[in-house]
C-alpha positions in Angstrom: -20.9 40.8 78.3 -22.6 44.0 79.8 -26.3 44.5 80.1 -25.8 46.9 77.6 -23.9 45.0 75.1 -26.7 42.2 75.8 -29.5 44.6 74.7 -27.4 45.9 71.8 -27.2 42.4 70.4 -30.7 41.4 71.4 -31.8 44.8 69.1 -29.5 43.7 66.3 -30.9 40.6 66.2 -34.8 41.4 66.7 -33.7 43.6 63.6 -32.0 40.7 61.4 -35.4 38.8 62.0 -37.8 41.5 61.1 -35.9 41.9 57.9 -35.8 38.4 57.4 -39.3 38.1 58.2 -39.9 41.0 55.5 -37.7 39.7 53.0 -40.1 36.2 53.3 -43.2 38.0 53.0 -42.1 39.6 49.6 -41.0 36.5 48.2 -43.5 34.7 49.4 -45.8 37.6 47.9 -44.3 37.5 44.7 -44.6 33.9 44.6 -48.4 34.1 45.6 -49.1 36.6 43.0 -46.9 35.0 39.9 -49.0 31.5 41.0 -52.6 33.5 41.0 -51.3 34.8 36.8 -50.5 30.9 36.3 -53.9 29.8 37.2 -55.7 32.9 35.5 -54.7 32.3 32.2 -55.4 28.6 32.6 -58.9 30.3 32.8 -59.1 32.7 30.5 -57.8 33.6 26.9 -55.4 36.7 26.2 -56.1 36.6 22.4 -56.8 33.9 20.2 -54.3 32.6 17.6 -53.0 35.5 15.2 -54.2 33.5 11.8 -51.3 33.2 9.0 -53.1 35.3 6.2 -55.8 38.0 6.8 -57.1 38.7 3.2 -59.4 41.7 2.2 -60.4 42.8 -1.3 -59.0 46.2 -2.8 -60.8 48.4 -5.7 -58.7 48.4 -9.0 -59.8 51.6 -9.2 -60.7 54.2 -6.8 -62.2 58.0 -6.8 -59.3 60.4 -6.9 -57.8 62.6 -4.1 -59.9 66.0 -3.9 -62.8 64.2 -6.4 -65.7 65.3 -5.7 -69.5 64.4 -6.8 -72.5 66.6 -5.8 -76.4 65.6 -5.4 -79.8 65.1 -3.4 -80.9 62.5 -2.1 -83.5 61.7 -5.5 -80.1 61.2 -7.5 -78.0 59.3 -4.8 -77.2 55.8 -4.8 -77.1 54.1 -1.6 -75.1 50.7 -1.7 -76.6 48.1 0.9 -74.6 44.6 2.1 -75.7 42.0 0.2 -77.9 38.8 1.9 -75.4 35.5 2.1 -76.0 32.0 2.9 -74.9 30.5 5.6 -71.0 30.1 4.9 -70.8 33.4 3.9 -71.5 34.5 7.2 -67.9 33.8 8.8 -64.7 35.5 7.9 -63.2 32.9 6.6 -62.9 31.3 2.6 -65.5 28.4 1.9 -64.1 25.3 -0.4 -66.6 23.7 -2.5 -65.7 20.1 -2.0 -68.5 18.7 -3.8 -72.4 19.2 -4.5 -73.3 18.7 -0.7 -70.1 19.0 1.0 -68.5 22.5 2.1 -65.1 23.1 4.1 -62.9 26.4 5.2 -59.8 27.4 3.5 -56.4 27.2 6.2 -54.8 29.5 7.1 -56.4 32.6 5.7 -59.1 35.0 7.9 -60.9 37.8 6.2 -60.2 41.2 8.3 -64.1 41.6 7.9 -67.2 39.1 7.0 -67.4 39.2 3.3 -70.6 40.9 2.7 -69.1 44.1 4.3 -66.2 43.7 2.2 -68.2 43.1 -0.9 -70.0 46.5 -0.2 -67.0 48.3 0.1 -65.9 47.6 -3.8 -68.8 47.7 -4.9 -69.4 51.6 -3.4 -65.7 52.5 -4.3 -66.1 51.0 -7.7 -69.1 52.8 -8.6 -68.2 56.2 -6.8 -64.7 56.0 -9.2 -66.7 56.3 -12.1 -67.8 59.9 -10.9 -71.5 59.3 -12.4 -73.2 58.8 -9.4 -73.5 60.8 -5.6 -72.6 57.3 -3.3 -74.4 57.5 0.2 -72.7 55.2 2.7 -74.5 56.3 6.0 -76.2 54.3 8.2 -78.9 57.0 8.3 -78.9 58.5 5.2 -78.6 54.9 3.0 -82.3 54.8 3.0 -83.0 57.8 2.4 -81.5 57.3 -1.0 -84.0 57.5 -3.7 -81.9 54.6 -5.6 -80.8 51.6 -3.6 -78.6 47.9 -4.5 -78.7 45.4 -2.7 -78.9 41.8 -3.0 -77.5 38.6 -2.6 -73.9 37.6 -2.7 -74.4 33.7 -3.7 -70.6 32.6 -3.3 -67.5 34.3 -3.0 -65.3 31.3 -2.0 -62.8 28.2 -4.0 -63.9 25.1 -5.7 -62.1 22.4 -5.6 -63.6 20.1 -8.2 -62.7 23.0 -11.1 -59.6 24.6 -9.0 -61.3 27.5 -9.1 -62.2 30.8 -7.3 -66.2 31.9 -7.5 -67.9 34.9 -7.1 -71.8 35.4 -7.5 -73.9 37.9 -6.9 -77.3 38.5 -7.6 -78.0 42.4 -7.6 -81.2 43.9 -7.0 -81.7 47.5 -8.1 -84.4 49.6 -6.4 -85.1 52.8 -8.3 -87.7 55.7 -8.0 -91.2 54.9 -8.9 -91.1 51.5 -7.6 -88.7 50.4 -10.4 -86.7 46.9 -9.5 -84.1 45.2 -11.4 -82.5 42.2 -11.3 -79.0 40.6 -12.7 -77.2 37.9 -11.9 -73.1 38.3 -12.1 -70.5 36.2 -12.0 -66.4 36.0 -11.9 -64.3 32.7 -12.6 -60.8 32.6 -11.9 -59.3 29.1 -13.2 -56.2 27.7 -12.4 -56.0 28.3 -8.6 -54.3 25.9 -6.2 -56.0 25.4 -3.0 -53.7 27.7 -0.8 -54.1 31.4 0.7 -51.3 32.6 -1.5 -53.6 31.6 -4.2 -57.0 32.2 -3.5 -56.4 35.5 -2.2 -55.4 37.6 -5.1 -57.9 35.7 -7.3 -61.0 36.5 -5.4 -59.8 40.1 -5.3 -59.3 39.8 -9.4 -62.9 38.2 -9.4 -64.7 40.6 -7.2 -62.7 43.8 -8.7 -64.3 42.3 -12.1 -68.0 41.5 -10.6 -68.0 45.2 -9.6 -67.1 46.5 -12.5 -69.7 44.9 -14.4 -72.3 45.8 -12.1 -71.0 49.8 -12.4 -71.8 49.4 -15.8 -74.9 47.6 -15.5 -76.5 50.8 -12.9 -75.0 53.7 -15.2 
């Protein structure tokens, strides 16, 4: 072999290695970087467990398209979330097992904490009449000579009656220092102790505690 020849080889082989060598580092990159993902999301959570059912409550009836109601702020009606207790205060479906004793219904997740939801029917249902200006604003709510809040006392299942509740103390606030106070309440019997179930009831029972409280404010 010629000196030449020698270096020519020696060239194609210095290249063969450096290629080789390049070849190892991506793999050996790759590798690296797939291990580093593997032991990050040991770490951390990507999102937590989609739940089976995510319930929320729609109005039976609602203000039609293009409706519109006019007023000042001395005629408006500003609807505030209601006060809950404790296991109210979790998007998911309390179970009344017994007088002392309260669990979560499986497998169903409220899209929102039930007091918002609440609020929601409550402000459609009273806007669909068409009697009343309904401020929703963070701002402008309390500017609203007329206010309703109060205290939404269960909105869950009992088990010992196979039963969905809803209770709600309202508390209206009107010009002049005026303050009302009524108790309502919705019982749906019958209801087996699954999402299916107690869904649609507690949308039946809050569509029907908000109608009665329409009523009640005029």
């Amino acid at each position: 072999m010629t000196g030449e020849q020698a270096m020519i080889e020696n060239s194609r082989e210095t290249r063969m290695a450096l290629a080789g060598g390049r070849g190892l580092l991506r793999r050996t990159g790759a590798m690296g970087a797939m291990a580093a993902l593997l032991a990050l999301t040991g770490c951390i959570s990507l999102g937590g467990k989609v739940p089976d059912q995510l319930l929320t409550l729609s109005p039976a009836v609602t203000a039609s398209a293009g409706s519109a109601t006019s007023g000042n702020f001395n005629n408006a009606i500003a609807v505030l979330d209601p006060g809950t207790p404790r296991e109210l205060d979790a998007q998911r479906i309390p179970v009344q097992i017994d007088d002392t004793q309260i669990a979560y219904l499986q497998n169903a997740t409220w899209v929102e904490k039930p007091a918002r939801l609440f609020r929601d029917l409550l402000s459609e249902t009273i806007r669909a009449k068409g009697d009343r200006l309904v401020i929703g604003g963070a701002d402008e709510q309390y500017a609203a000579a007329t206010k309703l809040t109060g205290q939404l006392l269960m909105m869950g299942y009992d088990a010992r009656s196979q039963s969905v509740v809803i209770r709600y103390e309202a508390v209206l606030a009107r010009p002049g220092g005026d303050i009302r106070t009524r108790r309502f309440e919705s019982v749906v019997p019958g209801i087996g102790p699954t999402a299916d179930q107690v869904g649609p009831a507690l949308n039946r029972a809050a569509n029907d505690v908000a109608a009665q409280v329409a009523q009640w404010i005029g």
